[in-house]
Every structure is written in C-alpha cells, then in structure tokens.
PLY file of the C-alpha trace (Angstrom):
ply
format ascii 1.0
element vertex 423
property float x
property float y
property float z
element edge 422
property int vertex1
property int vertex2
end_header
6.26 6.79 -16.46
9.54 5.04 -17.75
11.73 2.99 -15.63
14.38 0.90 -15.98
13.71 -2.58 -17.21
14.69 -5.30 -14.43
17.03 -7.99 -15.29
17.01 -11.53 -13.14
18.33 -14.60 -14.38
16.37 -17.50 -14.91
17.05 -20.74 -12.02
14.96 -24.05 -11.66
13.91 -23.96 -8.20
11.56 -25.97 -5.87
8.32 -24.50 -4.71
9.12 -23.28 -1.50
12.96 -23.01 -0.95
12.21 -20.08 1.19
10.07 -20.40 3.78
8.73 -17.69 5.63
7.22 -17.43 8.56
5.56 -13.58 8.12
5.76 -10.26 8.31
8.17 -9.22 11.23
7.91 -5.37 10.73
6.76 -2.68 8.06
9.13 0.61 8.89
7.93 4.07 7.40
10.00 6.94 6.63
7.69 9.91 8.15
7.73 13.73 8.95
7.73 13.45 12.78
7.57 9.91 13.85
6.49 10.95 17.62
3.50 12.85 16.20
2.47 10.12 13.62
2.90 7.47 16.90
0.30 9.73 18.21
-1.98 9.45 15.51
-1.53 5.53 15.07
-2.14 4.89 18.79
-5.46 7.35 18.75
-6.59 6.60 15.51
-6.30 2.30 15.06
-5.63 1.17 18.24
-1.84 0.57 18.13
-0.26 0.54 21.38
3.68 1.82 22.54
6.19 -0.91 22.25
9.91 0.39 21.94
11.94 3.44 21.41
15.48 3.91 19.86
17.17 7.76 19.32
19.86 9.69 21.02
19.06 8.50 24.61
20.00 5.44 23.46
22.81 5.82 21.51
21.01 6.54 17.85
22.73 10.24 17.14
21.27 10.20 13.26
17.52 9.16 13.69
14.57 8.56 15.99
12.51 5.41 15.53
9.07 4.84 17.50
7.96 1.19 17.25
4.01 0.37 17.67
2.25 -2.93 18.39
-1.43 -4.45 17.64
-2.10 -8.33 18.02
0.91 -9.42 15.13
1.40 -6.07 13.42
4.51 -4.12 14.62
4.76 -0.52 12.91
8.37 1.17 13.19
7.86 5.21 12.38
11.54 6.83 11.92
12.12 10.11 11.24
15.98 11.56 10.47
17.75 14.29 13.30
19.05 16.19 10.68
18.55 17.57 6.91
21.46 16.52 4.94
20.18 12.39 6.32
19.43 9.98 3.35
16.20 9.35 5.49
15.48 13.04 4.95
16.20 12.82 1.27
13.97 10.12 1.44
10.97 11.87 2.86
11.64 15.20 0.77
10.78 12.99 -2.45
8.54 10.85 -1.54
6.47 11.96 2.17
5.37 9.45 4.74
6.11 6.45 2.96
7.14 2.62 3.84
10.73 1.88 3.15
10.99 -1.82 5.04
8.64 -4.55 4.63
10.37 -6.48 6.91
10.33 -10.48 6.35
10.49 -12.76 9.49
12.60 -15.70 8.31
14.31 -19.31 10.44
17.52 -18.22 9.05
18.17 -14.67 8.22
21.98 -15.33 6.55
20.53 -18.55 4.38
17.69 -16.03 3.61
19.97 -13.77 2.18
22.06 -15.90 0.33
19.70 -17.73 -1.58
18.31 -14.35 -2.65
20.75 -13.02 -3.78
22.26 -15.77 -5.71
19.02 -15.90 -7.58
19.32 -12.06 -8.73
18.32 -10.07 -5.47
20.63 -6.70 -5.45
22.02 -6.62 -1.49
20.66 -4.17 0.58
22.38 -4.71 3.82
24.89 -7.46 4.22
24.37 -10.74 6.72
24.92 -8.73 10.12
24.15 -9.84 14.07
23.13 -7.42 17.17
23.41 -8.74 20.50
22.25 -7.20 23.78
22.24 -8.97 27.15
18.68 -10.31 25.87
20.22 -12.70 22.71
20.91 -12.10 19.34
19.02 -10.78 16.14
20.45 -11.27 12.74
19.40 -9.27 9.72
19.76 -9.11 5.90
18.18 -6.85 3.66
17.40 -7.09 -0.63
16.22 -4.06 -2.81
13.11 -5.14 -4.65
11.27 -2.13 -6.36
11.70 1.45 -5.43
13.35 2.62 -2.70
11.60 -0.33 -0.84
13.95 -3.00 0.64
13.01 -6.48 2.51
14.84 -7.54 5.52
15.33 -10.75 6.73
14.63 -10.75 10.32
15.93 -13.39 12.34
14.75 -13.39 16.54
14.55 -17.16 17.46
17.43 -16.51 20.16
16.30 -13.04 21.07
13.93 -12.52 24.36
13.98 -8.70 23.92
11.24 -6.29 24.04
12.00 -5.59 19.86
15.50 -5.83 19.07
19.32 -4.54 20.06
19.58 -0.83 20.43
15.99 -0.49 21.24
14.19 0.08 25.05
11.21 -0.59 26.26
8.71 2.96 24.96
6.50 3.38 28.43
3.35 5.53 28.00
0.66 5.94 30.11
-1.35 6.60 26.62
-2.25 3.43 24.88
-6.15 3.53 23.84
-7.90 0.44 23.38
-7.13 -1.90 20.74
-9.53 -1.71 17.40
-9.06 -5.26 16.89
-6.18 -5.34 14.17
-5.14 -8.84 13.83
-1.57 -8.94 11.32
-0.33 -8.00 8.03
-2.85 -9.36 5.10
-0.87 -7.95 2.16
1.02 -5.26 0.87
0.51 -3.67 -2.89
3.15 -2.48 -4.46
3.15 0.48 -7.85
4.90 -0.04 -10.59
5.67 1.82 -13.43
4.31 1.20 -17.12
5.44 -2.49 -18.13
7.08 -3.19 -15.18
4.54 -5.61 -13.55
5.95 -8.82 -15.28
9.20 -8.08 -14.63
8.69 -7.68 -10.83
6.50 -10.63 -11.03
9.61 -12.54 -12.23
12.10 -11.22 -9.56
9.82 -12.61 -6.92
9.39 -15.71 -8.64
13.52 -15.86 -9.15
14.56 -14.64 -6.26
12.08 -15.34 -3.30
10.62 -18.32 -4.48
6.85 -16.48 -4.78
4.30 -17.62 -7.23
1.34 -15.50 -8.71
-1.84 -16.88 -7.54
-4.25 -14.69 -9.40
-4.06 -11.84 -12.10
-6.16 -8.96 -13.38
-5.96 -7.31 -16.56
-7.55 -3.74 -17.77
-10.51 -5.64 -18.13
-10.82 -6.92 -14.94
-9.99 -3.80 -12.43
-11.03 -0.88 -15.16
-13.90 2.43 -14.98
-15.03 3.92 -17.85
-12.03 6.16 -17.50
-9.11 4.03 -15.85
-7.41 0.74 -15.28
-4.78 -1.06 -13.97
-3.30 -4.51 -13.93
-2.57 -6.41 -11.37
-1.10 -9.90 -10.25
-0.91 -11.20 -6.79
2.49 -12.74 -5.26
2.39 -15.50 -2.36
5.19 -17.07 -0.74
4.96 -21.03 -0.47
2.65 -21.51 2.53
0.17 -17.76 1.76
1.73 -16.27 5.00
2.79 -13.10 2.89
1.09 -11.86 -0.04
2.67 -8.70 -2.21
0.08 -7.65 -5.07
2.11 -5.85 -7.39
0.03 -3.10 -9.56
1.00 -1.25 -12.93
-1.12 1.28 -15.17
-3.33 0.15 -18.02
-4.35 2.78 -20.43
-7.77 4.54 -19.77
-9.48 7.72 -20.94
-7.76 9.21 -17.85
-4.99 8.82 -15.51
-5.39 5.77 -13.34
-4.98 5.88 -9.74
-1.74 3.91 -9.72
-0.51 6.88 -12.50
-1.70 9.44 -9.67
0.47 7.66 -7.29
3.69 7.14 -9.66
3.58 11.28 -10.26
3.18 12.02 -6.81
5.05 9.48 -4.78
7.48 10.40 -7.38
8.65 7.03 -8.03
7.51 3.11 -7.31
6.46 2.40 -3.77
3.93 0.27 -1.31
0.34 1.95 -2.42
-1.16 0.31 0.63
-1.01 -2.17 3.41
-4.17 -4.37 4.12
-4.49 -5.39 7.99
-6.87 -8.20 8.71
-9.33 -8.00 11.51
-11.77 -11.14 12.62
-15.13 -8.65 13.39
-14.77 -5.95 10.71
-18.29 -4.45 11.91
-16.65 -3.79 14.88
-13.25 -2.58 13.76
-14.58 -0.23 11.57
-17.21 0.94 13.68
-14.75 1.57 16.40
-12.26 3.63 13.70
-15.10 5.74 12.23
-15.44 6.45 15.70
-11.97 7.81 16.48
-11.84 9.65 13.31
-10.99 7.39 10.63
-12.64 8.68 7.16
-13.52 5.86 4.51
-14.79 5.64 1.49
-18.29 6.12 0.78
-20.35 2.98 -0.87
-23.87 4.02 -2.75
-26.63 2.11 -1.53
-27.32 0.59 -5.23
-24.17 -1.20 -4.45
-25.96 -3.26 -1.78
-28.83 -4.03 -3.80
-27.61 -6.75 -6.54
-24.73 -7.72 -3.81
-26.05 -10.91 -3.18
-26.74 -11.66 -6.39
-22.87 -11.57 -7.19
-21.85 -13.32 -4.14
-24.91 -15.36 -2.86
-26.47 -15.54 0.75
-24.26 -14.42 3.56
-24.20 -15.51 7.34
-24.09 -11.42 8.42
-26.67 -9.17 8.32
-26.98 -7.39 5.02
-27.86 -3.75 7.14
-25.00 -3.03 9.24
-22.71 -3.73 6.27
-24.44 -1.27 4.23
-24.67 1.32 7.07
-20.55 1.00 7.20
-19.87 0.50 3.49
-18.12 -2.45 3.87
-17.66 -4.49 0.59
-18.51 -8.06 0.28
-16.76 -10.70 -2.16
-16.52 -14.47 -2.29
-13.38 -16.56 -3.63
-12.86 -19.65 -5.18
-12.87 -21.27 -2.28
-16.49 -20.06 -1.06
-15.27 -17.85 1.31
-16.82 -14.99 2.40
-14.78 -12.21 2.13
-15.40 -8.61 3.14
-13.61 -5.78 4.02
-13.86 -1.50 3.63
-11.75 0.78 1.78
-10.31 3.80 2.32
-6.47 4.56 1.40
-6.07 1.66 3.59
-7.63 -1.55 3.62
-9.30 -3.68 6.44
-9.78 -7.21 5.76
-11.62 -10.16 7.37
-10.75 -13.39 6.14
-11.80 -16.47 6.69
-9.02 -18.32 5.21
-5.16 -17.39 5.08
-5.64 -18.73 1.02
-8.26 -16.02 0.76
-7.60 -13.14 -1.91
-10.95 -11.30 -2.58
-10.42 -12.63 -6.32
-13.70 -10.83 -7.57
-13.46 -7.59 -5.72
-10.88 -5.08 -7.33
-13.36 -4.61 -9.87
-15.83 -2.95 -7.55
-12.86 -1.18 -5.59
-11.48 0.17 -8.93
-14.87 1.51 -8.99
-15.27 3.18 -6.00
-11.76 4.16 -5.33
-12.13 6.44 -8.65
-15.11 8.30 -7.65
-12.97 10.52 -5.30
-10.23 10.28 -7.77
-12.63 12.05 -10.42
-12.96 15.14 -8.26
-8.96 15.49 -8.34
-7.28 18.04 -11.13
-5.00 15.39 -11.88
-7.66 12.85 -13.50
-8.80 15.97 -15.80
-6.15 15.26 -18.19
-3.90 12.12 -19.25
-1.36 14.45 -20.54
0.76 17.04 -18.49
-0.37 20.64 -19.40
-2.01 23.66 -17.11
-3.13 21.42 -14.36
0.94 20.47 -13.96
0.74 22.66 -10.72
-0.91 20.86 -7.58
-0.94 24.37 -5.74
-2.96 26.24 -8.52
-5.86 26.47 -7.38
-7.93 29.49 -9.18
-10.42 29.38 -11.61
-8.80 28.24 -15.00
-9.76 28.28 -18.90
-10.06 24.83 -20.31
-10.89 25.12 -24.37
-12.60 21.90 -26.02
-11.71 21.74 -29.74
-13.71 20.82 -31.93
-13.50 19.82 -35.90
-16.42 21.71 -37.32
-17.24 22.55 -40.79
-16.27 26.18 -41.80
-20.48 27.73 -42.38
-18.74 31.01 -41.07
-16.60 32.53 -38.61
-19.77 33.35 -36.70
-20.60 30.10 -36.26
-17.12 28.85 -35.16
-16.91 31.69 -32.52
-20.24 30.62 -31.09
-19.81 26.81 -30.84
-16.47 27.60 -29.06
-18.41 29.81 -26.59
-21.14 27.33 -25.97
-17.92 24.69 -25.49
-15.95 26.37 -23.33
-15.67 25.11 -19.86
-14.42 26.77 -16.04
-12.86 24.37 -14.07
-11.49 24.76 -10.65
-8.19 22.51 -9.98
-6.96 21.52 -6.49
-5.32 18.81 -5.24
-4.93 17.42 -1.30
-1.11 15.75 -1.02
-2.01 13.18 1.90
-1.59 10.10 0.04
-1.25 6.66 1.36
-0.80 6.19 5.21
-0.97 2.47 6.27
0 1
1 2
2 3
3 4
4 5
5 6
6 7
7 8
8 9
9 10
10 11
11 12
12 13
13 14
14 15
15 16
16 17
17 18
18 19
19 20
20 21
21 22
22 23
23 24
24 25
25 26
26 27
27 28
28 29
29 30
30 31
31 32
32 33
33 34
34 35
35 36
36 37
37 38
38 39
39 40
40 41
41 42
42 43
43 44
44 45
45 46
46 47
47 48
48 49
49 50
50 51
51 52
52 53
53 54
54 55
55 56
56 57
57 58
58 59
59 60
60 61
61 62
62 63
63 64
64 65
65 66
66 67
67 68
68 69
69 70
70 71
71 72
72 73
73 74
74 75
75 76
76 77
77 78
78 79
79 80
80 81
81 82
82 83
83 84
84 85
85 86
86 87
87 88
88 89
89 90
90 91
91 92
92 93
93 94
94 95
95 96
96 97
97 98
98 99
99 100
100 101
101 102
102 103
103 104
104 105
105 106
106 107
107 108
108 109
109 110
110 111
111 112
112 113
113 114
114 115
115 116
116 117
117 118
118 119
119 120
120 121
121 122
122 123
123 124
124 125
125 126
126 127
127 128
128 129
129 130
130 131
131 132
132 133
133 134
134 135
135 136
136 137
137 138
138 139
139 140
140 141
141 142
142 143
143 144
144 145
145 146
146 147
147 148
148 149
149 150
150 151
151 152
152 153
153 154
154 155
155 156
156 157
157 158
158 159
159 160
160 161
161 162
162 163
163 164
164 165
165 166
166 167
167 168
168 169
169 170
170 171
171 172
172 173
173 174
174 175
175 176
176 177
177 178
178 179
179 180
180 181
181 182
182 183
183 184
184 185
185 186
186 187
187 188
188 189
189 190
190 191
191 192
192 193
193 194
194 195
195 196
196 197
197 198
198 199
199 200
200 201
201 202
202 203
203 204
204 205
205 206
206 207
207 208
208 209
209 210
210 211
211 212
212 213
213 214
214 215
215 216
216 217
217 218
218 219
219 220
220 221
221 222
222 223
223 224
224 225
225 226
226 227
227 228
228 229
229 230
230 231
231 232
232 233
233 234
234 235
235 236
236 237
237 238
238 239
239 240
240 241
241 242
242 243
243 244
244 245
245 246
246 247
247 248
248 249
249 250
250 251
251 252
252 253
253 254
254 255
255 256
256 257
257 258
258 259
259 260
260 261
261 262
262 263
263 264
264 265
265 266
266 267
267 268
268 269
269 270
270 271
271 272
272 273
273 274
274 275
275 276
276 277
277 278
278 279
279 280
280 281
281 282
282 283
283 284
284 285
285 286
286 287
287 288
288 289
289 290
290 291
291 292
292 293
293 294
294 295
295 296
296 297
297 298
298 299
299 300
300 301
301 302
302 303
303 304
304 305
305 306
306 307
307 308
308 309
309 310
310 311
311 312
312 313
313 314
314 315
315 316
316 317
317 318
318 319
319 320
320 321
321 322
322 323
323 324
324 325
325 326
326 327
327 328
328 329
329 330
330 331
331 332
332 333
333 334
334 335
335 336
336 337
337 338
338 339
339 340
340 341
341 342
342 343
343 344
344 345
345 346
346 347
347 348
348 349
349 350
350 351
351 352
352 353
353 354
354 355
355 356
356 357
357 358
358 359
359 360
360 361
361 362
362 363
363 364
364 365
365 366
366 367
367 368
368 369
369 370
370 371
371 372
372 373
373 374
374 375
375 376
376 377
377 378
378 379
379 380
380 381
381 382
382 383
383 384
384 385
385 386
386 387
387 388
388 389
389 390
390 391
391 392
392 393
393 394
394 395
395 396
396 397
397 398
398 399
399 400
400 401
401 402
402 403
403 404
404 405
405 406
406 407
407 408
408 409
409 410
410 411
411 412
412 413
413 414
414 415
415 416
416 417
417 418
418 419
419 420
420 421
421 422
C-alpha cells in the first residue's frame, strides 16, 4: 500500500516541551452510536456519562459519551447521509477518529505543534457554559485520525459545553477498566519512520523501544514496530507498518480493509486482569485462544511469577517481563487488556508471541491465502473456488504433466467476517 511520504522539518528541542497530562477522550465514528453505547455498557462495564444531539442543539450528529475509572469513550454517529462523519464511516466502519490529548494549555499546545510541522486540524477555540470554559485545538497526524488538545482546568461540567448529563437507569457493573495504556496506530509500507519523526518533531515524543521483522514475525508474516512516549510515559502511541512475509501481515489485512491508515487497537489497563477478563468472558466478550504448550516453557522465558500459573492458563492470558523486571501480563483479542505494574512498562518481549497468536485466526481468513490481489479480491465470495499450484516439471509426457496437476490441485473455500477492530 503506497502513501504519501510525510514531510516535517527538523527543530532542536528539549525533552519534554510538551507536557501532557493523558488521554482526555478517544471519539469513534460508528454505525449507531446509541446501539454501540449499548454494547460498551453490557459488554466492558462502561457506564452513561453525557449526551449531545438535536435536543440539545446538535442538528448534524448524535454523540453518546461513556465512562470507566479514567477512560471516557465518545460514540458519534452523523443525522444524515451526505455528513463528512458519514463519509467517514462508509470508508472506513466503526473506527476512532479523536485520540483526544488532555493538555495545561490547550492554545500553547497547539502552537508549538504546529510550528514544529503539525498540519491544523481545528484552530485554538473556547466553549463556555454556565459551568466554565473548555478550550480545544486539534492536529492531523496519520489517517483520518486527529489529536485534540483538551483543555478543562476551569470547567466543573459533567463533560464539556453543549453536552448534558446522559441519565440511565442501565449502567452494569464496572469490569474494572482502569485508563488508556496505549493506542497502535497502521501505517502504510515505509511510513513508520516517518511518523516516528513527526512525533518526535512535533509533539516532543521519543521512541522507547523498536521491533523489526525479526522481532514480531510467523513463518508467514511480520511487521515492524516502534513505540512513541511522551516525556513523563503518560501516553504511549505504538506506531506499526508491514514487513514482508510469505503472506499478508495482519497490519496489510487492516490497511486493505480499513481502507486507509488508522488506530488498529486501544489497550486499557486493568489492576486484577484475572478478574477483568473473567468478568468479560462472562458478558460475552470472545478472546483469543492460547494453546496450552504456550504455558509450559512460560516461565522459562520470564522466570517465577507471584500469580498462580493455572488460572492464567485457564483464561489465556499472556505473561511477559520488561527491562525493568516487571511482570507484565495481559490477553488479546482485537483489543487488548493490560495490567501493569509500572506506568514505564511496555511488554518489550511480548509482540513476538502476540504476532504469533494473533495470526492463527488470521490463517483461516481468504485474505492471508495470497500476498497478491487475484480471485480472492471479493470478501463476499464465498463458494467453493479452483486454486491451481504450478509447478516447473520436466516434460516425460503430457500424461505425466496432466496427472501431477491433478494430484496438485487444491479446493479452497474463501470467506471473510468484516468486524474489525472495536476498542
């Protein structure tokens, strides 16, 4: 996939001329954002915060915003076709569009970005209500995502101006979601470095580890990857790109069917991820399944663990252990739940095993049959199809040929499920 190479120019700048203070919001451009409020609430534990649409004032758009511990989802769905938000969600589905920065200063924010490189999204603005004042400013960075500055020190309101208060009597318990871990972004072919350097440039980020095709790789796919951290760890943005691989990777599945760069996942922390998971499987949540060979050279990789090896195994959650001799573990699904034990904490030696196991379903899809487009182009074909190996044989007779070609010839059958990435 070929995409425009990013420009930025190159400034001397001290570590940490940006600080921020966290995530403030991630905003997704969905379907029906009542409906996927629904599933959020039932599925992870989120609970109703705030509401703005046409009761309020909002004639384009309806946004539902959700709440867990330090995570605040916004879901917003457009009122009407022709609505770039529409547009948005005809190309791409459910997707995030903000990954929303909380920040001191919102309009120094913005300047400083942009005078290092970062194309304006939305220019230095304030909204007041009778509860104070929140100022925004937004930045493009790859995609169609954008990050917005979010100012609130002088605002006491439930969320912010031109929201109300969203009362329900349905809020299920809470799952035990903590805040935003990280965020990992897809990139198209040689576009890693690049992005690496905008954040570098223009928010003041430094890479604190990287992994080649070596590092996160199958026998049939890879990617590279290097991880982004604001001065003080408080936000971390992975940013991936495809490395070449018998097959197609599963940041090349996302590219062709996002249909463009995007946020591949967001990672939520949790402090008892026994618990949190064992309370999502549950309510419904599907993860990914670990073999139990997985669990028997574990500590072997990582050493001797405080938990109990059985439980962890009985969930599938995946065990790592940094630099720092922390004890990281978390479980996979198209979402990630975390438990750190240290904001500095990365799960340096894991994407190897989660390349691993992430491609097993990935194998089963028509799209990993083939690096190159041909008959599997259609994701809705779904009878059986001819596939013909070819083979260079010698020429003993015609007889021959027409029997190694039988013997070689294979039937597969090609589907393809288009629920990608959620949270």
């Amino acid at each position: 996939m070929n995409t425009s190479t990013l420009e930025t120019p190159s400034i001397n700048q001290s570590v940490d001329f940006m600080p921020l203070l966290g995530t403030d919001y991630v905003e997704l451009y969905v379907g029906n954002a009542k409906q996927s409020a629904h599933y959020y609430k039932t599925a992870f534990g989120f609970q109703s915060l705030a509401y703005a649409g046409p009761e309020t004032g909002v004639r384009d758009r309806v946004s539902y915003v959700l709440i867990q511990d330090k995570i605040r989802l916004v879901l917003t769905s457009p009122l009407n076709s022709t609505h770039p938000i529409a547009e948005h969600h005809k190309k791409h589905g459910d997707g995030v569009k903000v990954l929303a920065l909380w920040v001191d200063d919102a309009y120094y924010a913005y300047e400083e970005a942009t005078k290092r490189g970062g194309k304006s999204y939305m220019e230095p603005q304030t909204l007041n209500d009778e509860h104070g004042e929140v100022r925004l400013a937004g930045i493009h960075t790859y995609g169609e995502v954008v990050h917005i500055f979010v100012e609130r020190k002088n605002y006491s309101g439930i969320f912010m101006p031109g929201f109300v208060a969203w009362k329900s009597e349905y809020n299920p318990k809470p799952t035990g979601l903590k805040y935003v871990d990280h965020c990992v972004g897809n990139v198209g072919w040689n576009q890693m470095n690049p992005w690496v350097k905008y954040y570098e440039d223009v928010l003041g980020f430094r890479n604190i580890l990287s992994f080649d095709d070596k590092d996160i790789s199958t026998e049939y796919s890879a990617l590279m990857s290097k991880v982004m951290s604001n001065g003080n760890g408080y936000v971390k943005f992975p940013i991936n790109e495809p490395a070449e691989g018998k097959k197609r990777s599963q940041v090349e599945e996302y590219l062709d069917f996002y249909e463009g760069e995007g946020v591949q996942h967001i990672a939520v922390a949790t402090n008892n991820i026994i618990e949190t998971v064992t309370d999502l499987k549950s309510r419904g949540v599907e993860f990914l399944k670990i073999p139990a060979s997985y669990y028997e050279t574990v500590l072997d990789r990582v050493g001797e663990i405080d938990e109990d090896l059985k439980p962890l195994s009985e969930l599938g959650i995946l065990i790592d252990r940094d630099d720092e001799d922390i004890c990281c573990k978390y479980f996979l699904n198209p979402s990630k739940i975390v438990q750190p034990c240290s904001s500095k904490s990365y799960n340096a030696k894991a994407p190897k095993v989660s390349a691993k196991e992430i491609s097993r379903p990935c194998l089963k899809r028509w799209n990993w049959n083939k690096r190159t487009e041909g008959i599997y182009k259609n994701p809705d074909f779904s009878i059986l199809n001819i596939s013909y190996l070819i083979f260079m044989i010698e020429m003993w007779s015609s007889l021959m040929i027409l029997f190694s070609m039988l013997l070689n010839m294979k039937f597969e059958k090609v589907w393809y499920n288009a629920h990608i990435y959620c949270i």
